[in-house]
C-alpha positions, -999 to 999 in steps of 0.1 A, spaced: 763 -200 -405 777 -199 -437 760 -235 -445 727 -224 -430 728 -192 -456 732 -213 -484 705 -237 -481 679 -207 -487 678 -215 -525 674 -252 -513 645 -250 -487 627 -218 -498 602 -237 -521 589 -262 -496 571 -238 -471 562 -215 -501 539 -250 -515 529 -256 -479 514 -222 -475 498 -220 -507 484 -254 -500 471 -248 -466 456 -215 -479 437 -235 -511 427 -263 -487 410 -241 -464 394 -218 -486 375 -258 -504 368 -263 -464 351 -235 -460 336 -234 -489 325 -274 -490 323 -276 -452 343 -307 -454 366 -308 -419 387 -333 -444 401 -298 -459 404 -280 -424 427 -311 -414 444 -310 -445 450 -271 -439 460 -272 -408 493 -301 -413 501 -278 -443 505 -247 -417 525 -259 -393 545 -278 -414 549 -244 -434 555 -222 -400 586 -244 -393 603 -245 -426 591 -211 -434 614 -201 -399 640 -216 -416 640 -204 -450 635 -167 -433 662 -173 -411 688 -188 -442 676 -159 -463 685 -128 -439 722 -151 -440 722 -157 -480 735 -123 -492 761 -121 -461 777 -154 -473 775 -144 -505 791 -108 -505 758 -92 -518 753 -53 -517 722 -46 -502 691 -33 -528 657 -20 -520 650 -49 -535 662 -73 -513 650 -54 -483 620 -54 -493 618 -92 -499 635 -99 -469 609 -82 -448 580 -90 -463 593 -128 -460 598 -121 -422 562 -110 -422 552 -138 -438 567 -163 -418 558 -141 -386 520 -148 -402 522 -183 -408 536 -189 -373 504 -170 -357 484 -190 -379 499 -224 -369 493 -210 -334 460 -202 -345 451 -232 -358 456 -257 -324 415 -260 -317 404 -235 -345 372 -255 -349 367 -249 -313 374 -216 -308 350 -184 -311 338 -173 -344 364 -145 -340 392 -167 -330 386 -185 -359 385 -157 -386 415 -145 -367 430 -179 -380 413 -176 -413 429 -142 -421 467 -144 -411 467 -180 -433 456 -162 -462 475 -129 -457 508 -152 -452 492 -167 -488 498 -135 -500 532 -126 -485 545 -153 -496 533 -151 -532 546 -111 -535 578 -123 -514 585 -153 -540 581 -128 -567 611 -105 -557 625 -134 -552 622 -143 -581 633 -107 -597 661 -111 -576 677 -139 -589 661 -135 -630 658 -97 -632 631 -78 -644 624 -97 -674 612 -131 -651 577 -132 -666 579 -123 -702 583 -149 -731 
């Protein structure tokens, strides 16, 4: 376990680019109609729901192995990075067929991709705060 923990610094920015990518790819396919995109999105999910699984799953080990006190901080990026990989699993589900489904269905798909988008941007910013402090972002 203590192995797994550690790798969350290793693996975490793989499924965050996935995610983002699936999200941006799907957003040109449904704005250019191309099913190029949709195809495109679709690899990018799944391949983001498994690796996202793992870097959850690493993370909620990281500050064990480490001997970290917990923070509201980290608890609040831990579960909004469960939530987010909980969302980008749905919408790998989601996606098997999702230009066959019902207009519903397919919103359905459409929505927990880009909320998972989201959670995983806000979740990669406390990250982020996490490991650089407060002063991440200014110059």
């Amino acid at each position: 376990m203590t192995l797994l923990g550690r790798i969350h610094p290793l693996v975490i920015h793989f499924p965050i680019a996935l995610v983002l990518v699936a999200a941006l790819a799907e957003l040109i396919a449904t704005g250019t109609g191309r099913l190029y995109w949709r195809t495109v999105a679709v690899a990018n999910v799944r391949a983001g729901a498994v690796f996202g699984v793992i870097a959850a799953i690493a993370g909620w080990l990281l500050p064990g192995v480490l001997g970290l006190d917990s923070t509201a901080l980290l608890e609040w990026h831990r579960w909004i990075g469960t939530l987010a990989a909980s969302l980008i699993v749905v919408a790998a589900l989601g996606s098997a067929g999702a230009d066959h489904r019902s207009p519903m269905e397919f919103r359905l798909y459409r929505l927990t991709l880009f909320s998972a988008a989201a959670l995983v941007a806000v979740t990669g910013h406390l990250g982020g705060l996490l490991v650089w402090g407060p002063d991440l972002l200014r110059p």
